[in-house]
DRENMAR-162546 format. One line per 10 residues: their letters; for each residue x, y, z of N, C-alpha, C. Coordinates in pm, whole numbers. Example, Ala and Ser with C-alpha at 12.3 -4.5 7.8 and 13.67 -1.06 7.14 Angstrom:
as	1319,-569,780,1230,-450,780,1320,-330,780; 1285,-225,708,1367,-106,714,1290,3,787
//
This chain:
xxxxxxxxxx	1902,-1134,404,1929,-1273,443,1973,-1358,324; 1946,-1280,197,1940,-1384,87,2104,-1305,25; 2163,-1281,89,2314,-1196,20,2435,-1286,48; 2516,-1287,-19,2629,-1342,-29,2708,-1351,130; 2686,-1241,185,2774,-1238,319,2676,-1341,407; 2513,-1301,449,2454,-1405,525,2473,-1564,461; 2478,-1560,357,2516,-1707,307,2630,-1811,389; 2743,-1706,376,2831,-1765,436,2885,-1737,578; 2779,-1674,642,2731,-1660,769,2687,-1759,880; 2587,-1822,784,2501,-1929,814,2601,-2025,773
xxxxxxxxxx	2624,-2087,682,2744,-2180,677,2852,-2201,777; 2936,-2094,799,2999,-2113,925,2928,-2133,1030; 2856,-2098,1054,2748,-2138,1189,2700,-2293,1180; 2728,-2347,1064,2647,-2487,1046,2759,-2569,1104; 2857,-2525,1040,2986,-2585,1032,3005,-2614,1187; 3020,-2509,1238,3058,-2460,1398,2965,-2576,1470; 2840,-2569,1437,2744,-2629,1484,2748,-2756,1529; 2784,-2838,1389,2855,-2961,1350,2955,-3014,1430; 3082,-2911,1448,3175,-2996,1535,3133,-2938,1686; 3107,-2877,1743,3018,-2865,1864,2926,-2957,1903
xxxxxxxxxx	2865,-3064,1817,2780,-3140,1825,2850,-3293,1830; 2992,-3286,1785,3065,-3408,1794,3189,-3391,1836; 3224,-3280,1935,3335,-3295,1967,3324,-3278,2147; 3231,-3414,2190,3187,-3449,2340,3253,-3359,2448; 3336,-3376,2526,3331,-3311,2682,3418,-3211,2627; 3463,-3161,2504,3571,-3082,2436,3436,-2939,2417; 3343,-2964,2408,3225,-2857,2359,3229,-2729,2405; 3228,-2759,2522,3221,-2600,2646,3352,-2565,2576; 3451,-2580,2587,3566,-2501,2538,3535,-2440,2394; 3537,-2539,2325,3487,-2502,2187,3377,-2389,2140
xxxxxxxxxx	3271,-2423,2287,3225,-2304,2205,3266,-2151,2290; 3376,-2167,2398,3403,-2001,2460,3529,-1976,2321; 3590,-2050,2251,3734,-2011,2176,3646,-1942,2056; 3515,-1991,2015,3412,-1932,1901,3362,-1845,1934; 3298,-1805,2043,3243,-1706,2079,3302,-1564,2047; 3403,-1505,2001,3409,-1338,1984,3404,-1396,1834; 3486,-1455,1749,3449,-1466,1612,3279,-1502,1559; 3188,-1565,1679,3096,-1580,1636,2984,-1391,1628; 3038,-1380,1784,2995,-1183,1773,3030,-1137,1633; 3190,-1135,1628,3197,-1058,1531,3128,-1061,1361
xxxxxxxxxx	3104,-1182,1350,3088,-1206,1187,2903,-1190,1253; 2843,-1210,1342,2725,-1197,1347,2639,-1057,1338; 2715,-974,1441,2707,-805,1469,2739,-719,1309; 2865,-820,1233,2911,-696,1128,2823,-716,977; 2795,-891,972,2751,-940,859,2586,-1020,834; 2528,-1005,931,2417,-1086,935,2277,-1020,1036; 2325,-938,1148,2185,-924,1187,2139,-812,1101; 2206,-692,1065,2102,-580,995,2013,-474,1092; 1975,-402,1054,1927,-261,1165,1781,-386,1221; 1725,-298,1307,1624,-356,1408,1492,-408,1336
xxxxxxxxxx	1476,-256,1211,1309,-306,1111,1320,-449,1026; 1465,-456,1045,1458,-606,890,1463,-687,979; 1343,-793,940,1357,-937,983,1457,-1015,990; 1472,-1097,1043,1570,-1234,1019,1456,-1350,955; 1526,-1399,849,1422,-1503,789,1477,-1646,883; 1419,-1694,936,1416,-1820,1050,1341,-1894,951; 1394,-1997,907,1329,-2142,855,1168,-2087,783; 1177,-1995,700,1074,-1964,612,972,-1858,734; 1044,-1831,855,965,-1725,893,1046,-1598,930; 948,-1512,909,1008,-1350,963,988,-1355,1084
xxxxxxxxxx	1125,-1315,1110,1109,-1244,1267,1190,-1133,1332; 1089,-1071,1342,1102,-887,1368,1166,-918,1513; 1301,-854,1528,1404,-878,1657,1414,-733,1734; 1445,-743,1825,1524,-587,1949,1652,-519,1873; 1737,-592,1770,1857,-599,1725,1961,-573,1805; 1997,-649,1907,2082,-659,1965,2124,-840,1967; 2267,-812,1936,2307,-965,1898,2361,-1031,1998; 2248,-1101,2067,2297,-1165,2188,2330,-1304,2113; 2332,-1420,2246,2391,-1515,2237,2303,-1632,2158; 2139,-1591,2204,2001,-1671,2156,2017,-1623,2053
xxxxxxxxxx	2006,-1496,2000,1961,-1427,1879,2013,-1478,1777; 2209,-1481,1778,2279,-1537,1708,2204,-1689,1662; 2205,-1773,1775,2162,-1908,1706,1985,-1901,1666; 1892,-1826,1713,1765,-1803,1644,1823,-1710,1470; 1881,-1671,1456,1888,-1625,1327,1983,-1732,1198; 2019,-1836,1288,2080,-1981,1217,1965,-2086,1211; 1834,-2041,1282,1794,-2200,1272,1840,-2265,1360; 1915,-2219,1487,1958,-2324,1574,1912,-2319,1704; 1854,-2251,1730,1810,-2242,1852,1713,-2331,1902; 1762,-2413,2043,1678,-2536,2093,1627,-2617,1940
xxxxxxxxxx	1724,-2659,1848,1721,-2754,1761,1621,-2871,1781; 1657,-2927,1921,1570,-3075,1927,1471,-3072,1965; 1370,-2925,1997,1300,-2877,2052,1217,-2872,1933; 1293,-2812,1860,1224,-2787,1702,1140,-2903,1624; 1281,-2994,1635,1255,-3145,1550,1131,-3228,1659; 1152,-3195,1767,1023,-3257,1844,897,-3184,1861; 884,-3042,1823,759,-3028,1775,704,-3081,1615; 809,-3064,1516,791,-3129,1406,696,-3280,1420; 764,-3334,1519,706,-3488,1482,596,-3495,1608; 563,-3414,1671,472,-3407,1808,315,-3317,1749
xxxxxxxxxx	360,-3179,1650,210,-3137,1650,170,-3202,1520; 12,-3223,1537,-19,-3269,1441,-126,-3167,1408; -213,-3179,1297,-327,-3089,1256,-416,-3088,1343; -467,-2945,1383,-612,-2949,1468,-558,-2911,1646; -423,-2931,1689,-410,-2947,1811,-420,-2805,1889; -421,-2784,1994,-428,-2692,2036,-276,-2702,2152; -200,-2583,2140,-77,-2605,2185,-73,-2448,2279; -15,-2459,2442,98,-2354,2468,211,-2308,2450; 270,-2201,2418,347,-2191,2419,392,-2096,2506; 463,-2148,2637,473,-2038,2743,618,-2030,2778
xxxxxxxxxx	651,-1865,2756,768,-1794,2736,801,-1790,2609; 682,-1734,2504,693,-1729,2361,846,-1690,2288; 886,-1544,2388,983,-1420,2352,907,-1411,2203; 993,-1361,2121,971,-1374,1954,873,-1442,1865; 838,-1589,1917,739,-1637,1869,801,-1756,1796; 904,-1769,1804,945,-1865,1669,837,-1996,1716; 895,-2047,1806,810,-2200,1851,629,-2154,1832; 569,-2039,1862,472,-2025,1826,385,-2018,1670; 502,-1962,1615,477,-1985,1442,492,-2099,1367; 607,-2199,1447,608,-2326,1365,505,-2399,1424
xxxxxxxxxx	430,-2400,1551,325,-2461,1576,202,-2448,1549; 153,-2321,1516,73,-2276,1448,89,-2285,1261; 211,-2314,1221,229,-2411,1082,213,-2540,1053; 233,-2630,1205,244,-2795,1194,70,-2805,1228; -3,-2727,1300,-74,-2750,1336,-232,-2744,1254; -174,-2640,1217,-240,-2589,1054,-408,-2503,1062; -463,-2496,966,-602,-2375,1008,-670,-2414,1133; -706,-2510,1180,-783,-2554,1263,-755,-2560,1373; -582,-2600,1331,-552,-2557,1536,-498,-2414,1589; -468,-2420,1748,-454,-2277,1762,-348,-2293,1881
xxxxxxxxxx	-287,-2176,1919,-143,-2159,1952,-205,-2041,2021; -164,-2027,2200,-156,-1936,2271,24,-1938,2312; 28,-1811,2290,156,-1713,2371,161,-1645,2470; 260,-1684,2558,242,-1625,2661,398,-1537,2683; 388,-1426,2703,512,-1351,2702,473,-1209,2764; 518,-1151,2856,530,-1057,2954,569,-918,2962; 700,-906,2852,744,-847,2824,705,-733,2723; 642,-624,2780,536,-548,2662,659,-571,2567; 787,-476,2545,821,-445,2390,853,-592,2306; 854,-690,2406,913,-805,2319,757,-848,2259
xxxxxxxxxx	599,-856,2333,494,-838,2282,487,-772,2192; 540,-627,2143,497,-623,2043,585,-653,1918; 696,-720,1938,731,-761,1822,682,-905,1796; 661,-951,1882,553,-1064,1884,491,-1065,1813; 392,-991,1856,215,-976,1777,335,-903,1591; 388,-846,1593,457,-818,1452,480,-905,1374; 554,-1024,1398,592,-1186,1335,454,-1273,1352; 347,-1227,1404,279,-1302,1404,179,-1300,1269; 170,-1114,1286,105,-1061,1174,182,-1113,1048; 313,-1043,1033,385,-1099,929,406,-1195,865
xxxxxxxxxx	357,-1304,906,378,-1463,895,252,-1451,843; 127,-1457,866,-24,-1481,881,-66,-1576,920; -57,-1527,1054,-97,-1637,1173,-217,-1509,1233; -248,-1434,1214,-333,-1381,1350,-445,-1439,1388; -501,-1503,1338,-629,-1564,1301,-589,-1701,1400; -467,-1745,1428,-421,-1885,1465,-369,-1871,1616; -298,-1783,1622,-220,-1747,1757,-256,-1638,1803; -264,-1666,1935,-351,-1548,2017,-248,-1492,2147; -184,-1394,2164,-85,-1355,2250,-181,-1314,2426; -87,-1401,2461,-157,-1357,2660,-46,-1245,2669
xxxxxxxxxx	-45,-1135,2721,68,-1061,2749,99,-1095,2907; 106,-1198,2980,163,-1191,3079,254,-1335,3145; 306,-1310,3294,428,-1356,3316,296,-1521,3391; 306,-1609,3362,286,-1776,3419,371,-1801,3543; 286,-1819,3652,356,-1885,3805,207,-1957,3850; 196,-1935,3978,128,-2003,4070,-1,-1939,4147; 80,-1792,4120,-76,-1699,4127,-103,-1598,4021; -207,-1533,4058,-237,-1420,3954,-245,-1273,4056; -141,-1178,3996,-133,-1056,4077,-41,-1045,3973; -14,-901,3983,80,-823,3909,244,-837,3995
xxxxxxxxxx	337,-893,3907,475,-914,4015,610,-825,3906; 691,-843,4004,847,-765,3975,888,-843,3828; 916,-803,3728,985,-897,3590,1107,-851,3572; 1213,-914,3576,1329,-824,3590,1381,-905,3384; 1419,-784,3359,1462,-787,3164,1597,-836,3133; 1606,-905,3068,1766,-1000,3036,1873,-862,3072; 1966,-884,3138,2087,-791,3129,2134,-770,2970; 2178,-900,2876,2254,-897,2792,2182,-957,2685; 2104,-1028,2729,1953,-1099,2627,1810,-1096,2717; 1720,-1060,2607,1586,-1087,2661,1545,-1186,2671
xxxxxxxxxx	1583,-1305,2599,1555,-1437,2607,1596,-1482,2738; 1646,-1440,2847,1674,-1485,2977,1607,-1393,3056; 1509,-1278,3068,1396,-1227,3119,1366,-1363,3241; 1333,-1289,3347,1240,-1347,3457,1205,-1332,3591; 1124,-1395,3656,1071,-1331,3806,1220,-1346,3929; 1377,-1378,3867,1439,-1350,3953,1519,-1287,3904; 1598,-1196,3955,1700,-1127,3905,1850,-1148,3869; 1912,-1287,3943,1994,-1325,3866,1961,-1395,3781; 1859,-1510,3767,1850,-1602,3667,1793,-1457,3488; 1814,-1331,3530,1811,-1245,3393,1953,-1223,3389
xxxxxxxxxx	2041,-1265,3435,2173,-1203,3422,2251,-1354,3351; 2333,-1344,3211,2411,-1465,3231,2512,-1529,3331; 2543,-1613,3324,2690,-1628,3407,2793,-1528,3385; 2861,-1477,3280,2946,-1436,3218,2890,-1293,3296; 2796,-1198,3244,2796,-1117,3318,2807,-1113,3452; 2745,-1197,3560,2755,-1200,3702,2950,-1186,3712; 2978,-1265,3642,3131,-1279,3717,3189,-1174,3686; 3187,-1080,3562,3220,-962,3512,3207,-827,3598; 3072,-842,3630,2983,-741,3665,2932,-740,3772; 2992,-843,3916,2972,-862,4006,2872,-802,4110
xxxxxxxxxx	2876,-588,4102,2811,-503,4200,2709,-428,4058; 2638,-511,3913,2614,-424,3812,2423,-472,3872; 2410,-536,4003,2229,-545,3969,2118,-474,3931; 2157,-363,4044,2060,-219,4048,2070,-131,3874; 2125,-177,3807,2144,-134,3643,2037,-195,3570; 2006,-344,3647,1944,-438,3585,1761,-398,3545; 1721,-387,3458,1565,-301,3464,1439,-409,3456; 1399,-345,3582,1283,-445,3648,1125,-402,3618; 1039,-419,3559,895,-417,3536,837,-464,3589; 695,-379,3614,599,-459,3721,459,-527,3577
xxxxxxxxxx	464,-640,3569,385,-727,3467,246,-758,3549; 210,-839,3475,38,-930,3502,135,-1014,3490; 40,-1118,3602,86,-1276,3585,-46,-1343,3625; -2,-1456,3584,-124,-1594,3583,-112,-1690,3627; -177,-1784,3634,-182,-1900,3633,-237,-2043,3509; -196,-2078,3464,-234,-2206,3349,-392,-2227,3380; -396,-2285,3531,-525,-2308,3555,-674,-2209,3535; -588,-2094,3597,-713,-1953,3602,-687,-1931,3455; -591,-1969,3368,-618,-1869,3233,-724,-1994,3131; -734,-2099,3199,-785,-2221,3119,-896,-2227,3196
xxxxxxxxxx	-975,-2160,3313,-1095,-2191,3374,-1180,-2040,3304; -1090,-1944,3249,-1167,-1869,3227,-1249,-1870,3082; -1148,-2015,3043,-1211,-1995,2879,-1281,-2152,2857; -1337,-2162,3013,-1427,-2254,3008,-1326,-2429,2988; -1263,-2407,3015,-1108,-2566,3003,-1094,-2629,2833; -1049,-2560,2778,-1056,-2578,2670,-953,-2711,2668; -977,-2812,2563,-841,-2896,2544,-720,-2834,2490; -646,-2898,2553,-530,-2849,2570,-409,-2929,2531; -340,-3017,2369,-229,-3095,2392,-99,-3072,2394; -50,-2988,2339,74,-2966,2418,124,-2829,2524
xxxxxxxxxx	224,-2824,2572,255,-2678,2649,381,-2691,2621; 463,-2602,2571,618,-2587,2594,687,-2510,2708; 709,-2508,2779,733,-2456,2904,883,-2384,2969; 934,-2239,2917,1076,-2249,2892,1068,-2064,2986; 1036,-2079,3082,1065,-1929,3166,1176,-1863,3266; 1282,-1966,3244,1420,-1909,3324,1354,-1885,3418; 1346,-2017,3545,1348,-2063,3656,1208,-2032,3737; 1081,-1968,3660,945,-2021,3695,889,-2158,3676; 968,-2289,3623,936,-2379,3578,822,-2442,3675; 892,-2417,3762,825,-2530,3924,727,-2520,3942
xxxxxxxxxx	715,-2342,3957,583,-2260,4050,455,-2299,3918; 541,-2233,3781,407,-2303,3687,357,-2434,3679; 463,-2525,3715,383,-2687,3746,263,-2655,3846; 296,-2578,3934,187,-2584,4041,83,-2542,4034; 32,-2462,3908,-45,-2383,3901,-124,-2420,3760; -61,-2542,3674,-126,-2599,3603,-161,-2750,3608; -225,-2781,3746,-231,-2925,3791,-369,-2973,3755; -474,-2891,3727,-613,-2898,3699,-606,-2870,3580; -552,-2799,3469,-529,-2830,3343,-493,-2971,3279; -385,-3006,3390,-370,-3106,3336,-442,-3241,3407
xxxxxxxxxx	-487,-3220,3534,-577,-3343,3503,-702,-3366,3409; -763,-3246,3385,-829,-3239,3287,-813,-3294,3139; -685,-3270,3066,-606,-3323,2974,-517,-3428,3011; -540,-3536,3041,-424,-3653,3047,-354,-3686,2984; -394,-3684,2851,-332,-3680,2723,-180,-3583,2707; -219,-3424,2774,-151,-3330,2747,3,-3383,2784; 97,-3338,2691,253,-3370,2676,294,-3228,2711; 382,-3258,2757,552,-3144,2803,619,-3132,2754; 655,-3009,2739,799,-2968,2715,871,-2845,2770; 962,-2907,2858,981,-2822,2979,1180,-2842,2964
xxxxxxxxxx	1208,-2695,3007,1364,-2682,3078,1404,-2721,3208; 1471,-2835,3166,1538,-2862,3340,1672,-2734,3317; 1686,-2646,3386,1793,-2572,3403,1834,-2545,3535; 1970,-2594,3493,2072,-2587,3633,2146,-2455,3662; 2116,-2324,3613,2177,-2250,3646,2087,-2195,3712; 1900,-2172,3683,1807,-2090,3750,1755,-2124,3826; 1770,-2310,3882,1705,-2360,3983,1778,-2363,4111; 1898,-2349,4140,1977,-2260,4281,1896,-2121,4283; 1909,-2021,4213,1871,-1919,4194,1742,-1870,4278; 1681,-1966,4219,1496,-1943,4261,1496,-2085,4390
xxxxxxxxxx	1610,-2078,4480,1545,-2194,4573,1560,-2306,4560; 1546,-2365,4475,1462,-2477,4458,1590,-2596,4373; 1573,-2733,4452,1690,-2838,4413,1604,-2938,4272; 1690,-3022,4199,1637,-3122,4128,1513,-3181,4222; 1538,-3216,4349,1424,-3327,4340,1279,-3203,4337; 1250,-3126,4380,1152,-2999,4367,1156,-3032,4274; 1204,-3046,4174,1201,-3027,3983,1089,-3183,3984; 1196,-3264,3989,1079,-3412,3957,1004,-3445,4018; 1005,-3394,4161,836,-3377,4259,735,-3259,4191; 758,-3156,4098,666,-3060,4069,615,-3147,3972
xxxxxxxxxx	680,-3232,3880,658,-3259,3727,537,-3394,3814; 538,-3466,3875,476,-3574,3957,383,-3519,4001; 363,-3421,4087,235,-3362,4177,143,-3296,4046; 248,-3305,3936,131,-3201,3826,76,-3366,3745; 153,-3490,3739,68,-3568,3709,135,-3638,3607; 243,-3564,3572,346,-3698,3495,370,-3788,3533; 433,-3897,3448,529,-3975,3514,629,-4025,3429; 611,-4019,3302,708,-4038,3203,801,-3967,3123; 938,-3971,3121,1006,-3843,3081,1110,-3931,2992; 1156,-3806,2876,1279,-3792,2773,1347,-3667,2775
xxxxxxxxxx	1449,-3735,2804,1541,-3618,2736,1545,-3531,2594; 1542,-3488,2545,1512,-3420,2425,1637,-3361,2409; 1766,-3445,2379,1838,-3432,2304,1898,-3531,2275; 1959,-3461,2123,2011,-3583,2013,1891,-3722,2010; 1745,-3662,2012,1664,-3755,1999,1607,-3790,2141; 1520,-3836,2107,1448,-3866,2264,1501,-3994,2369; 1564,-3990,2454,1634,-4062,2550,1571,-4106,2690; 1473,-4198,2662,1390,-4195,2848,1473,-4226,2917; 1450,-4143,3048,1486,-4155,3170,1398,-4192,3277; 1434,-4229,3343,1377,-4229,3512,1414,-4120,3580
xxxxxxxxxx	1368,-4022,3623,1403,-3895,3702,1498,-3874,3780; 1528,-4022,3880,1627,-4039,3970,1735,-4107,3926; 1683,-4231,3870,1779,-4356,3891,1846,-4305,3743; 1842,-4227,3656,1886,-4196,3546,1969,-4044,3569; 2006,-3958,3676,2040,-3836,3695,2191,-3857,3680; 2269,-3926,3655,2381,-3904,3624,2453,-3897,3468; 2319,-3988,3426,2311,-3978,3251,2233,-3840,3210; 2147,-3780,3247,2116,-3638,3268,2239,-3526,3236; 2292,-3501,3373,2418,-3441,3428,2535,-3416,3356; 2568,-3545,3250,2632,-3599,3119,2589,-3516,3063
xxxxxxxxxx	2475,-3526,3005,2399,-3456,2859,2432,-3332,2900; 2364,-3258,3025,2342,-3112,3014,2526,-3072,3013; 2625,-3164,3074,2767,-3156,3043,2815,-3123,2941; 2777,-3207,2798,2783,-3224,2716,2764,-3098,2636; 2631,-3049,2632,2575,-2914,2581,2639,-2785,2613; 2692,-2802,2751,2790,-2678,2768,2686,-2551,2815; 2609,-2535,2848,2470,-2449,2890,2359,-2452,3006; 2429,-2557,3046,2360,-2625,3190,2225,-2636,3197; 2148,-2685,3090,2035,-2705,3070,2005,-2821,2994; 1885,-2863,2985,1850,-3006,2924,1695,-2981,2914
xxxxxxx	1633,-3028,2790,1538,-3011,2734,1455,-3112,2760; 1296,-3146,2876,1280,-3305,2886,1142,-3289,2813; 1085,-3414,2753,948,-3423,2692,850,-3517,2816; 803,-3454,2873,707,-3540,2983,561,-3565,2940; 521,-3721,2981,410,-3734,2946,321,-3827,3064; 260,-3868,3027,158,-3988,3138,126,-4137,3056; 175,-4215,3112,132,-4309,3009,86,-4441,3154
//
C-alpha cells in the first residue's frame, strides 16, 4: 500500500472522487465512462493477492480479493464517506454501538477507535467466510477485547433463513435474491439466478439479541443490510424504546425496496412505529428532512449520487 504504484492509485481515485462530487446531475455518467479504467488500474495496481491487507485509514483489512465495486472504494477510504465523517463526530468515548451488516468490519473498527477502551462494538454479519475475515481485521487491528462478532443475518424473527451471497460483491449479500445481484448484472445476465449461491444462516432479532444480554444500553446502530432494513425496524422496537436516546443510521435504498415488497412510505412508517421521528440526510453533511413533505429533495440527492441510495441519521427528539 505504501509503493509508488498504490500512491498514485489512490490519487486518481481522489481526484475522480472530487469531480464526481461536483459535477451534479453529470455524476451517473461520469462515473459509468470511469468505471473500466477504474477496474483496470484497481485489479492490476492496488488490490494484491487475498493474504495482504488493504491499509483503510490506519486499518488492516483482510479482503475475499476480488475487486468489486465496494472494495475498490473501501480500499480508497471512500466508501459511505459521510457515514464515516458522521460516526467521527457521533461516537464518543464509552458508547456502546451496532454495527449491523458489519461485512469487513471497517465501520466496526473505527467505532471501536472513536469509542475507545471502555466502549464496545457488536457485529453483526452472516456470512461465515466474510466472518472470518472479520474476526481477522478485528484481531489485526487489536480490537478483540472491544468488538464482539454475532455471526448472524438481523430481521424480525429468529430461525435459520435462505442468505443468498453478492453475485459480483459480497457487500450486496441478502435475504433476497435480486437485491444480491447488481443492476448491471441483472440486465447482463438476465436467466444467470440459479448460479447465484444461497446459504442457509441464523438470524435474529435486535430485540431477542438485546433481551438475552439482559437490555444492555445501546447508543448507536448503523443499519446497512440490502433491503432487510424494514423487517429489522420491526424487530428492534423494544430496544429502542428502552434507549430513547439511541440514534440511526440506516440505508434508504431504492433499488432493494421494490425488490423485498415494500414502498417509501413502509420505509418512514417502519422508522415511526420503531419510534423516531427526526431524520437527516447524511450527505454532503447532515440535511433535515421531513420524511414526506421533503421526498423530492431526497430523490435529488439519491439522483445526485448515482447509486440509488441515501444515507439518513434518525433520531427522537
Amino acid at each position: 500500500m505504501k509503493n509508488e504504484n498504490g500512491y498514485w492509485v489512490q490519487t486518481i481515485y481522489r481526484v475522480g472522487a472530487w469531480l464526481f462530487d461536483h459535477s451534479g446531475p453529470l455524476a451517473p455518467r461520469l462515473a459509468r465512462l470511469g468505471h473500466p479504467l477504474s477496474n483496470y488500474l484497481f485489479r492490476h495496481l492496488f488490490l494484491g493477492k487475498e493474504r495482504n491487507p488493504l491499509a483503510v485509514n490506519n486499518f488492516f483489512i483482510y479482503h475475499n480479493g476480488i475487486d468489486s465495486y465496494h472494495m475498490q472504494l473501501l480500499a480508497m477510504g471512500m466508501h459511505d464517506r459521510d457515514v464515516d465523517l458522521l460516526l467521527r463526530k457521533a461516537v464518543t468515548a464509552g458508547m456502546t454501538i451496532l454495527d449491523v451488516g458489519a461485512h469487513l468490519g471497517y465501520f466496526s473498527l473505527l467505532s471501536a477507535h472513536l469509542s475507545g477502551p471502555h466502549g464496545t462494538v457488536w457485529a453483526f454479519e452472516p456470512l461465515p467466510r466474510i466472518v472470518e475475515l472479520l474476526r481477522m481485521n478485528i484481531e489485526a487491528n487489536g480490537y478483540s477485547q472491544q468488538i464482539h462478532v454475532i455471526s448472524s443475518a438481523v430481521s424480525n424473527s429468529t430461525q435459520k433463513v435462505l442468505f443468498y451471497v453478492g453475485s459480483v460483491d459480497s457487500m450486496l449479500s441478502s435475504l433476497w435474491q435480486d437485491a444480491a445481484m447488481t443492476a448491471e448484472y441483472l440486465r447482463n445476465q438476465p436467466d444467470s439466478k440459479e448460479f447465484v449461491d444461497c446459504i442457509e444462516v441464523e438470524c435474529t432479532t435486535l430485540d431477542i439479541w438485546a433481551a438475552a444480554r439482559n437490555w444492555p444500553n445501546v447508543d448507536l446502530v448503523k443499519l446497512d443490510i440490502e433491503g432487510a432494513e424494514i423487517v429489522a425496524l420491526e424487530g428492534m422496537r423494544e430496544l429502542k424504546r428502552r434507549n430513547p436516546h439511541l440514534k440511526l443510521i440506516i440505508e434508504l435504498n431504492m433499488r432493494t425496496l421494490p425488490i423485498t415488497g415494500a414502498t417509501v412510505e413502509d420505509f418512514w412508517d417502519a422508522l415511526q412505529r420503531c419510534g423516531f421521528n427526526s431524520f437527516s440526510m447524511v450527505e454532503r453533511g447532515l440535511v433535515h428532512v421531513q420524511c414526506r413533505r421533503n421526498w423530492s429533495g431526497i430523490q435529488r440527492e439519491i439522483g445526485r449520487s448515482g447509486n440509488d441510495r441515501v444515507n439518513l441519521l434518525c433520531e427522537t427528539v
